[in-house]
C-alpha positions as CSV (number, residue, x, y, z in Angstrom):
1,X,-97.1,-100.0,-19.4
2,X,-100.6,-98.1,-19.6
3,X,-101.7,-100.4,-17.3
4,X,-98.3,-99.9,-14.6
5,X,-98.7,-96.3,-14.9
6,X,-103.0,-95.8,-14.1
7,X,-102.1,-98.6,-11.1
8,X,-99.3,-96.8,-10.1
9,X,-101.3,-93.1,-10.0
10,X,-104.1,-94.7,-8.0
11,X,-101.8,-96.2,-5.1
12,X,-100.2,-92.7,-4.9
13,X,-103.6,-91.2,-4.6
14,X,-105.0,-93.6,-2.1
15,X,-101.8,-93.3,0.0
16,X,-102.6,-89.4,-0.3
17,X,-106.1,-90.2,1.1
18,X,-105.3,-91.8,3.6
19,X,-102.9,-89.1,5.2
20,X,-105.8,-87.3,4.8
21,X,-108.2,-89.0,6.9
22,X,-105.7,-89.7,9.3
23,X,-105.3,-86.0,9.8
24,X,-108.9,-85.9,9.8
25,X,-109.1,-88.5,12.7
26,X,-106.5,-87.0,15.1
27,X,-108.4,-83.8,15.4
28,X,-111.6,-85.4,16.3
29,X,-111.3,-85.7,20.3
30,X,-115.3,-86.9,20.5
31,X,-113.1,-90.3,19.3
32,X,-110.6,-90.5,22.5
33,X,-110.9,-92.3,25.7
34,X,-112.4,-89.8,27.8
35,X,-114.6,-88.2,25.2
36,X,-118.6,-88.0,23.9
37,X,-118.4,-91.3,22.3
38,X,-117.0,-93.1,25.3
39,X,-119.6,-91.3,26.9
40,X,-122.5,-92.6,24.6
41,X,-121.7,-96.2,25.8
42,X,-121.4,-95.7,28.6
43,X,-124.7,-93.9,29.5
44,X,-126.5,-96.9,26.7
45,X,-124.7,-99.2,29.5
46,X,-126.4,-97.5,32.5
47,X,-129.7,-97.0,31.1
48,X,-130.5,-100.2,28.5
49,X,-127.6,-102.2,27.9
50,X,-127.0,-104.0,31.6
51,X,-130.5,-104.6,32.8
52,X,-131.1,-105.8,29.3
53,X,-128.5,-108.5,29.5
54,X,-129.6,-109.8,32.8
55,X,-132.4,-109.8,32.4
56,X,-132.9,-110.9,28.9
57,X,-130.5,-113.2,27.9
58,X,-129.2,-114.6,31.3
59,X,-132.2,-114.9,34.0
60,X,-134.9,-115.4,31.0
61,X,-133.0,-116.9,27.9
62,X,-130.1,-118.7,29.2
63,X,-131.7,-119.7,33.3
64,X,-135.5,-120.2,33.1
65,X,-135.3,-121.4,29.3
66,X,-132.0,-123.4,29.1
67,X,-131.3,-121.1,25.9
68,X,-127.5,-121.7,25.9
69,X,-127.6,-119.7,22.6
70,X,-127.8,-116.3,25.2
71,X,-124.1,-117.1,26.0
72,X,-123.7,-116.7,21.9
73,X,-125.0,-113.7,21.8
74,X,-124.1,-112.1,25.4
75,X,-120.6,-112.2,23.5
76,X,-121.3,-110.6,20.2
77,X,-123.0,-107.9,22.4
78,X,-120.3,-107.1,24.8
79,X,-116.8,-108.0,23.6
80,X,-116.3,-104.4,21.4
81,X,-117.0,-102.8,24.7
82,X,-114.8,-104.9,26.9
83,X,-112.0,-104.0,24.5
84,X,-112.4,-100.5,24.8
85,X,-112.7,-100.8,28.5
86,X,-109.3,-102.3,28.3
87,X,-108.1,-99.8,26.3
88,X,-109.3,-97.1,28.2
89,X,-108.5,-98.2,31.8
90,X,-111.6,-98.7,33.0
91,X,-111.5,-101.6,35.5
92,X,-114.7,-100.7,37.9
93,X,-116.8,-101.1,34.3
94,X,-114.6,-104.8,33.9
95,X,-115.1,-105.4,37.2
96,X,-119.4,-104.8,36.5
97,X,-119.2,-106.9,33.8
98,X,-117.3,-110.1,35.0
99,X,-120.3,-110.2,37.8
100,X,-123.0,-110.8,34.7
101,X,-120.3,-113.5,33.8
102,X,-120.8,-115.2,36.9
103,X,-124.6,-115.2,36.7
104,X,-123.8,-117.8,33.5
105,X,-121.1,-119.6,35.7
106,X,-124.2,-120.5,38.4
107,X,-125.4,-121.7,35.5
108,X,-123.1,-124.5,34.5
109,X,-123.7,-128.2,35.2
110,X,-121.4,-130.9,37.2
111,X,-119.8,-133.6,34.6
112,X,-119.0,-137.0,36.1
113,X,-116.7,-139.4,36.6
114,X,-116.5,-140.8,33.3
115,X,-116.8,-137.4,31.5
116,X,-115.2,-134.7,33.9
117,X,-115.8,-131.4,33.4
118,X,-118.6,-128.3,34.0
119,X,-120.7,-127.4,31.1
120,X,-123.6,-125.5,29.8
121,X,-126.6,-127.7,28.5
122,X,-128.9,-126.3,26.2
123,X,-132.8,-127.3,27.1
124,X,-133.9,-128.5,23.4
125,X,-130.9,-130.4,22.3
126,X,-130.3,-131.8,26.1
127,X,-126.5,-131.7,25.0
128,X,-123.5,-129.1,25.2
129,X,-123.2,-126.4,22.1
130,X,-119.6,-125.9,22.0
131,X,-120.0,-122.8,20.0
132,X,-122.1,-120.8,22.6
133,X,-119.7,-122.6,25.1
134,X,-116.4,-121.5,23.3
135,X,-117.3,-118.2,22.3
136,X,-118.5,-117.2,25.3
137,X,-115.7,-118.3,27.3
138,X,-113.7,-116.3,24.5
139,X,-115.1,-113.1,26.1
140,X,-114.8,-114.2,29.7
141,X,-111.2,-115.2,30.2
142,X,-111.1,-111.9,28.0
143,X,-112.3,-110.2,31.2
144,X,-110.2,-112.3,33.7
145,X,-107.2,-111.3,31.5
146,X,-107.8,-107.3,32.3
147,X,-108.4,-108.0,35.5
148,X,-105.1,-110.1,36.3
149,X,-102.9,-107.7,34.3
150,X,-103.9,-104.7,35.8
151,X,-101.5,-102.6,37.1
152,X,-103.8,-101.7,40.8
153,X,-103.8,-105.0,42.9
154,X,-107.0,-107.0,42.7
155,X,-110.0,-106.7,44.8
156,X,-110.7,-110.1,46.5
157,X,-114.3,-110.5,44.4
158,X,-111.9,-109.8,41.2
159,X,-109.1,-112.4,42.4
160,X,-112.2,-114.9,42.7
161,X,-113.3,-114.4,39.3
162,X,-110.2,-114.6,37.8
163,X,-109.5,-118.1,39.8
164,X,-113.1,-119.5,39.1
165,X,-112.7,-118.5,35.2
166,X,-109.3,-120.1,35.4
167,X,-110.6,-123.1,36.5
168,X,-113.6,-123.3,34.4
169,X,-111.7,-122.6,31.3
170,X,-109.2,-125.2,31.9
171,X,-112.1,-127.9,32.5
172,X,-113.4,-127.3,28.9
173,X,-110.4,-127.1,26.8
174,X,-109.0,-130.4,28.3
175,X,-113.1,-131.8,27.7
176,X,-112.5,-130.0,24.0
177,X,-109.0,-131.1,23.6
178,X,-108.9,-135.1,24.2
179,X,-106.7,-137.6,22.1
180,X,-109.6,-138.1,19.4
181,X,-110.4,-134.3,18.8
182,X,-105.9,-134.1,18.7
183,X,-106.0,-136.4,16.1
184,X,-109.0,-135.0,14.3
185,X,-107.1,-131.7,14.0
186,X,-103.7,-133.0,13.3
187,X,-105.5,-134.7,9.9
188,X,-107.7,-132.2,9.0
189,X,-104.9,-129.6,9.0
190,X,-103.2,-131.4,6.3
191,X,-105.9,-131.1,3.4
192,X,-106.3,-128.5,0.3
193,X,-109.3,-126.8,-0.9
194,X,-109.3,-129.7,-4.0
195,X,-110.0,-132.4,-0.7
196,X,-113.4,-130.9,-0.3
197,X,-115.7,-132.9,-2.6
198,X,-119.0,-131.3,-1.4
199,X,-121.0,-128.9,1.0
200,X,-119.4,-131.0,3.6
201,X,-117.8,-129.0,6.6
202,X,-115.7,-131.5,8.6
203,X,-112.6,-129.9,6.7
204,X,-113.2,-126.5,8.1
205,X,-111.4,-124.6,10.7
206,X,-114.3,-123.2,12.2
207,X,-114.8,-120.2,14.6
208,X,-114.7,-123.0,17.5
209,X,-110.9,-123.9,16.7
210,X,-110.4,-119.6,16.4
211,X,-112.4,-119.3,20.0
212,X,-110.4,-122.2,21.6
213,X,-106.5,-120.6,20.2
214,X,-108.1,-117.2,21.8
215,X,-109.4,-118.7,25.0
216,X,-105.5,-120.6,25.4
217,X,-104.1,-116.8,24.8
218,X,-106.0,-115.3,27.1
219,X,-105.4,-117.9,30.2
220,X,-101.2,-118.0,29.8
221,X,-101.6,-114.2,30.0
222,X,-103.3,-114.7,33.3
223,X,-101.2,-117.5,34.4
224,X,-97.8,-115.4,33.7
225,X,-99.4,-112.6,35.8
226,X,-100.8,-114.9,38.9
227,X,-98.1,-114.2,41.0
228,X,-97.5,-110.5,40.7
229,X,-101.8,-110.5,41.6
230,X,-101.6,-113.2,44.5
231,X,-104.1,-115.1,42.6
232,X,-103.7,-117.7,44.9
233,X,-104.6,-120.9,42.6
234,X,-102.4,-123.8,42.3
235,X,-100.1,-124.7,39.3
236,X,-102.0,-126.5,36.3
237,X,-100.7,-130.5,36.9
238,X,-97.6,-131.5,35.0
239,X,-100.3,-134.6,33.0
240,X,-103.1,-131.2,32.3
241,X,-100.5,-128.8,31.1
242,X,-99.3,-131.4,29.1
243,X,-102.4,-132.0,27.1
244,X,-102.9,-128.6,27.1
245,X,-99.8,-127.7,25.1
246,X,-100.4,-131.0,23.0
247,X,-103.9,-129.0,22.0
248,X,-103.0,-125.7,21.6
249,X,-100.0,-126.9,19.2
250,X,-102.3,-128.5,16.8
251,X,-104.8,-125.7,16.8
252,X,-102.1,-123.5,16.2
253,X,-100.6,-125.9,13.1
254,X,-104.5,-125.5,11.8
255,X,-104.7,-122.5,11.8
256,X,-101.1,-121.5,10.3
257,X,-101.3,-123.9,7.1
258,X,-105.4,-122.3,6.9
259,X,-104.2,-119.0,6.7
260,X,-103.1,-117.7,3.2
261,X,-101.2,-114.5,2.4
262,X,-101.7,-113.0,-1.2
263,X,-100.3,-110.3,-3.2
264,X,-103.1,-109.0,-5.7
265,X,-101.0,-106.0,-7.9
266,X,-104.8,-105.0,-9.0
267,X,-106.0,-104.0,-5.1
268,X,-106.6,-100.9,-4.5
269,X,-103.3,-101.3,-2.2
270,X,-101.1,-102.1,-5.1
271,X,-98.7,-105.7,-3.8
272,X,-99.2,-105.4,-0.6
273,X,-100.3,-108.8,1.6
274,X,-103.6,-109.6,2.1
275,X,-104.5,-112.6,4.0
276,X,-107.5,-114.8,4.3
277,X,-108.7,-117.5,6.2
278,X,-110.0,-120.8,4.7
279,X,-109.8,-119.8,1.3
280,X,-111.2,-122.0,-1.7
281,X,-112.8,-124.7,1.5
282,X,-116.2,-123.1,1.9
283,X,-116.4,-122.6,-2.3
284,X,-119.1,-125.8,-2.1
285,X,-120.5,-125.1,0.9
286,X,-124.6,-124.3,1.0
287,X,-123.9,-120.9,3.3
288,X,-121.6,-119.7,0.3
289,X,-122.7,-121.7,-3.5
290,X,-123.9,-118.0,-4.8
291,X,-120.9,-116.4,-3.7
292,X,-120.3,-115.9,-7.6
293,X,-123.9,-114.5,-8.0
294,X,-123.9,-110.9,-7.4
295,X,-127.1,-109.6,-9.8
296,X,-130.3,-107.6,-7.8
297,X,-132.7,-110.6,-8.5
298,X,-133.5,-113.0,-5.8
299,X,-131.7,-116.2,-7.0
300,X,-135.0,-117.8,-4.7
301,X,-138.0,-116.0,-3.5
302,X,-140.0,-116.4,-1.1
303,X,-144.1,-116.3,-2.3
304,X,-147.4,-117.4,-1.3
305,X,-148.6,-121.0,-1.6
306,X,-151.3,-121.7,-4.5
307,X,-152.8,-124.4,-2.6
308,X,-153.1,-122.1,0.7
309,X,-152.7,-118.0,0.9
310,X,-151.6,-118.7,4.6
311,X,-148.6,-120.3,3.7
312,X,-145.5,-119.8,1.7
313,X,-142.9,-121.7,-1.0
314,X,-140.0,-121.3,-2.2
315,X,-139.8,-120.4,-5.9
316,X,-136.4,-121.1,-7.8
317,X,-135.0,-118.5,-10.1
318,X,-131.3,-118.6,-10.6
319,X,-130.4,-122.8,-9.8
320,X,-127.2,-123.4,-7.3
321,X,-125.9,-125.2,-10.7
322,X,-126.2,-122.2,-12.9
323,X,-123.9,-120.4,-10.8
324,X,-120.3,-120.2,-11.3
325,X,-118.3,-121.5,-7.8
326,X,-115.9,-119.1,-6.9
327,X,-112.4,-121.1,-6.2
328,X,-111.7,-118.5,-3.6
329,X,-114.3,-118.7,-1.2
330,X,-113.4,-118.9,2.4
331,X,-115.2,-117.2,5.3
332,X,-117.5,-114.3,4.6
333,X,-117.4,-110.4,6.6
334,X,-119.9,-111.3,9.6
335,X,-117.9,-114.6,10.5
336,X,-114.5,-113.1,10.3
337,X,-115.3,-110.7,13.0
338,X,-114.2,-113.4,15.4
339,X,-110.9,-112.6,14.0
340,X,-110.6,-108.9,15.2
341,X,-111.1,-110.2,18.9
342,X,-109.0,-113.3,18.7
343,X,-105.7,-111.8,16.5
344,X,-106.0,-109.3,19.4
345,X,-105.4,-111.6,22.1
346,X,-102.6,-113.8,20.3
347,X,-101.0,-110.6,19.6
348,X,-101.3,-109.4,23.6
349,X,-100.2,-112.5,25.2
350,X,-97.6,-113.7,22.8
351,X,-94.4,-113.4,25.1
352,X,-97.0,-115.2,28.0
353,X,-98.1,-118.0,25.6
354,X,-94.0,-118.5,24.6
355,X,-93.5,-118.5,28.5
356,X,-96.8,-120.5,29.4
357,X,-97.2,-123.0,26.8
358,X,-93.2,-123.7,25.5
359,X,-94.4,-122.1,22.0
360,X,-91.4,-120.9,20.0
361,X,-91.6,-117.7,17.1
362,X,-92.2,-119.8,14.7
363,X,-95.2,-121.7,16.0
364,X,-96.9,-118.3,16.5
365,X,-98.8,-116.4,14.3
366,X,-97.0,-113.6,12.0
367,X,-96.5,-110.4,14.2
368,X,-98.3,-108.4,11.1
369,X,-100.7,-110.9,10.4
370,X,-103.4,-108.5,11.9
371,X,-102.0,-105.7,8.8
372,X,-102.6,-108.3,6.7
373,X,-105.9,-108.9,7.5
374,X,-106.3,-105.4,7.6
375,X,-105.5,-104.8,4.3
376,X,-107.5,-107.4,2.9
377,X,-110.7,-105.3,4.7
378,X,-109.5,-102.3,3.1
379,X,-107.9,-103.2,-0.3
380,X,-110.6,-105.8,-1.5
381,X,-114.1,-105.8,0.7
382,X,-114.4,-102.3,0.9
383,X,-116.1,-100.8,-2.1
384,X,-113.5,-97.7,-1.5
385,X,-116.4,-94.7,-1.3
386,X,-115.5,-93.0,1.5
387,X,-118.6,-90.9,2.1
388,X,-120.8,-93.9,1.3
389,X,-118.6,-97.2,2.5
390,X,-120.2,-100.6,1.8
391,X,-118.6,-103.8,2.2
392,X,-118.8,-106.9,0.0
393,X,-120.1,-110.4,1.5
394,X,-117.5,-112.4,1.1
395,X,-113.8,-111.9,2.7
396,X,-112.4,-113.0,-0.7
397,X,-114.1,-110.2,-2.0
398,X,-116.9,-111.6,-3.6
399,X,-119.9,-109.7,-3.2
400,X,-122.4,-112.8,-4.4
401,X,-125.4,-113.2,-2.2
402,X,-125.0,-115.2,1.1
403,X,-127.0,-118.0,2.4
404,X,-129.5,-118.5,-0.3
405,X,-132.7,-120.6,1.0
406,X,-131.4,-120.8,4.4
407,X,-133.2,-123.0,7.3
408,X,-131.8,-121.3,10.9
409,X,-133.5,-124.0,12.2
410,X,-137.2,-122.1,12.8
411,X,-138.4,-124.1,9.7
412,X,-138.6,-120.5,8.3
413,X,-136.5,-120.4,5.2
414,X,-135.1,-117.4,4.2
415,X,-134.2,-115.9,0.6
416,X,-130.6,-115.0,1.5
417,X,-128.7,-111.9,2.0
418,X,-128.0,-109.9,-1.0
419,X,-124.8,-108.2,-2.5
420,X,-123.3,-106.0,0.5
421,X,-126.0,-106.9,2.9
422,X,-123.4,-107.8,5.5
423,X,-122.2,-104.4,5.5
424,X,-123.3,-103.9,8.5
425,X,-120.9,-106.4,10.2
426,X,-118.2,-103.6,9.7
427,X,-119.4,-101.1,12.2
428,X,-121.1,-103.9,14.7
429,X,-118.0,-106.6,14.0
430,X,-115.4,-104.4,15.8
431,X,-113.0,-104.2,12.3
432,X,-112.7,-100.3,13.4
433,X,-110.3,-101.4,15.9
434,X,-107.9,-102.3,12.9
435,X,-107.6,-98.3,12.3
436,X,-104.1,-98.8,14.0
437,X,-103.0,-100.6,11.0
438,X,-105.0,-98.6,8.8
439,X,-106.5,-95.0,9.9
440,X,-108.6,-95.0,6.9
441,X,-110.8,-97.7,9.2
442,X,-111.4,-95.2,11.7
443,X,-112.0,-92.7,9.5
444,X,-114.7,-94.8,7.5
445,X,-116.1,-96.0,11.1
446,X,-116.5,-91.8,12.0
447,X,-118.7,-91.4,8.9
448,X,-121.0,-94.0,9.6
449,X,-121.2,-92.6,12.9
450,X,-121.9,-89.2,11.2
451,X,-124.6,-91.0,8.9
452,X,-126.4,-92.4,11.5
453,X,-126.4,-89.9,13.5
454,X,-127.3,-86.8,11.4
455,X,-131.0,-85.3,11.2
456,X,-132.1,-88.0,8.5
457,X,-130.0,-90.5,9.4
458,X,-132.7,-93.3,10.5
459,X,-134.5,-92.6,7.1
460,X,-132.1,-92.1,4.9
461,X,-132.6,-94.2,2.3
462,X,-128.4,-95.4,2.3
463,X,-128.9,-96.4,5.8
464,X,-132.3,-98.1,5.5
465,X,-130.8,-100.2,2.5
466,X,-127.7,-101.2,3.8
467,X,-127.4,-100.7,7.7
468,X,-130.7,-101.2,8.6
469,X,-130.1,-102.6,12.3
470,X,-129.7,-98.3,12.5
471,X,-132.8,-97.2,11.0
472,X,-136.3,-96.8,11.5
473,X,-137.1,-100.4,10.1
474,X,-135.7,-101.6,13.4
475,X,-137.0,-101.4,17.2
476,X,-135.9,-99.4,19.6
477,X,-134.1,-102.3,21.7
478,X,-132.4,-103.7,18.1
479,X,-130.8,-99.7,17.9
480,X,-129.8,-100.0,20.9
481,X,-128.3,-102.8,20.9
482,X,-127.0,-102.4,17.8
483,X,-125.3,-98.8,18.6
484,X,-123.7,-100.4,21.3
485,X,-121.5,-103.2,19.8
486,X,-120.5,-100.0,17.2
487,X,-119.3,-97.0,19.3
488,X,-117.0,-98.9,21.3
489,X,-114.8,-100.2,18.5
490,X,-114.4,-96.1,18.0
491,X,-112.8,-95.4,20.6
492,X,-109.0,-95.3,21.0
493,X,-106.7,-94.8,23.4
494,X,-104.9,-91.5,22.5
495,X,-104.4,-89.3,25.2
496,X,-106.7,-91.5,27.5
């Protein structure tokens, strides 16, 4: 009864709190479309931002160096700002945008006969990266999307854009989407967590599958609107739109029986649903085996060779073995970003995707599935210090380290990321957009915007520790760069 009552106080208080910071919030105008923080981006846009994604990651990284990994990150860069373009009506900054977009498209090779189909090669691996290619394309027919439901009638360079990206989209997904990869799917979708034997990932659903259900949103929202834009492209074939549907349907069955939806009476939400992706799969998997190790000491450390002072090993302190799995393990906080972007865009073309695609209600995600989400970010990963917020690793709410002894490939491994390290994916990730389910986001998202941004804030030994891409351990560009994937996803449309 003890117990009832002390759970019962808190959710009163919390509900209390959040009234409070959402009274907080709706007085701050620097937050609005139109205001000083719309502003901010804006001016990092015209002085940094732009020249440094030409430049950088498309004519060097992704055009003289074949670095298909650019297109990877051009999208983690730029999709919190083309959201709050969208939101705010700004179509001439879209329109700016989609033309760096079509400095990748120059980009993209001729398939042949036998495999149809434009693509991006990446130099090294002389082969396609579907994740670079997926979420890329996630943020471009993102873009074509605004464009072809805007309410002014097109320019004739935007009605090109929105045809070529069209076109280009529908290449890959019917590449992505052939009879084997069906198949694959329609199997996978059937297992448990208790079918994964080891660090395996082939029963996953991956950020691909999440890119490829956006990417399918996003084109039947411009493919309801063609008409009303004179788009002037012809109908998808009766065989294409066939396969299509076939493809979206069983990435749309995966993702339905991956998602789970919880009640946890002990959150700081009380019984409220809180949903997770993946939960229990990834429990095995290298990325996440210390999920259930959450002390300060390095479980492995990274320390000089004995044999030579120029090089370093790896020494062993807390075994994978030693460490209880977590059952619940699914994706952890910087991953599940992907979500904010691509919930958005199954919840904005919903009616289009019934219309485009024959889906009925039920094959559709829950209309409050985004809440859910939401509630899971705020009833169980954040630490609930509202003048200090800090987020655990793990969406299940573990807060173990992440990635321990991790090989990106460089032949450089790392040590891992420690408990709450991937704070930082909160304000970078875009989750503030959630603060229409929950103003408390916003309001969290405005003090680390305060933090940051106060006299000490690049030395302040809080911000140093856990959101260094803002402080004075990081270059200028890194700052930059990473002050521009934050303020956009602060920005809502009140009054805009």
């Amino acid at each position: 009864m003890y117990k009832n009552i002390r759970m019962g106080f808190g959710l009163v208080f919390f509900l209390l709190l959040l009234g409070y910071q959402d009274a907080l919030a709706a007085k701050d105008t620097r937050f609005e479309c139109g205001g000083t923080v719309e502003a901010e981006v804006w001016s990092l846009w015209d002085t940094n931002v732009r020249d440094h994604m030409r430049k950088n990651l498309l004519q060097d990284r992704l055009l003289k160096q074949g670095d298909v990994y650019a297109l990877y990150d051009f999208q983690i860069y730029m999709h919190n700002m083309v959201s709050m373009a969208r939101r705010c009506d700004r179509e001439s900054r879209l329109l700016e945008i989609s033309q760096l977009v079509r400095v990748a498209y120059d980009n993209l090779t001729p398939g042949s006969l036998s495999d149809p189909g434009r693509r991006w090669f990446n130099s090294k691996t002389r082969g396609e990266v579907i994740l670079c290619s997926v979420q890329f394309l996630g943020l471009a027919s993102s873009i074509a999307n605004s464009l072809a439901v805007s309410s002014t009638p097109l320019k004739n360079e935007e009605k090109v854009f929105v045809r070529d990206t069209v076109q280009i989209v529908i290449e890959h997904l019917l590449r992505w989407g052939d009879e084997a990869s069906i198949r694959s799917i329609q199997k996978i979708s059937a297992a448990k967590p208790e079918d994964v034997k080891d660090g395996s990932h082939t029963l996953f659903f991956t950020d691909k599958s999440l890119w490829q259900l956006a990417i399918y949103a996003e084109l039947a929202g411009i493919l309801q609107n063609k008409d009303r834009q004179n788009l002037g492209f012809d109908e998808i074939s009766t065989e294409k739109k066939a396969r299509l549907q076939k493809h979206l349907n069983a990435l749309m069955s995966f993702f339905l029986a991956r998602v789970s939806i919880r009640r946890d009476p002990n959150s700081r939400f009380g019984s409220v649903e809180l949903a997770d992706l993946d939960r229990g799969f990834l429990r095995l998997h290298a990325d996440m085996r210390y999920a259930g190790y959450d002390k300060t000491e390095k479980p492995v450390e990274r320390i000089a060779s004995a044999h030579d002072k120029m090089k370093f090993e790896m020494k062993i302190n807390v075994p994978a073995d030693k460490v209880p799995v977590r059952e619940d393990t699914g994706w952890d906080i910087s991953h599940a970003r992907r979500l904010v972007h691509a919930l958005d865009a199954l919840g904005r073309n919903r009616n289009a995707m019934k219309s485009i695609f024959i889906l009925q209600e039920q094959q559709l995600p829950p209309v409050a599935l985004p809440s859910a989400f939401a509630n899971t970010l705020v009833a169980i990963v954040w630490n609930g210090d509202t003048l200090k917020p800090l987020f655990s690793n793990f969406w299940s709410g573990a807060n173990g380290w992440y990635r321990v002894a991790y090989d990106s490939g460089t032949g450089q491994i790392r040590e891992g990321t420690p408990p709450y390290g991937l704070t930082d994916s909160f304000p970078t990730g875009g989750y503030i957009a959630w603060a229409e389910y929950h103003p408390v986001i916003g309001s969290l998202g405005q003090q680390i915007y305060n933090l940051i941004n106060s006299p000490k804030g690049e030395t302040d030994p809080f911000i140093v520790t856990y959101y260094r891409k803002f402080s004075k351990r990081m270059d200028d560009q890194t700052k930059t760069l990473s002050r521009f994937m934050f303020y956009p996803s602060l920005v809502n449309a009140r009054n805009k």
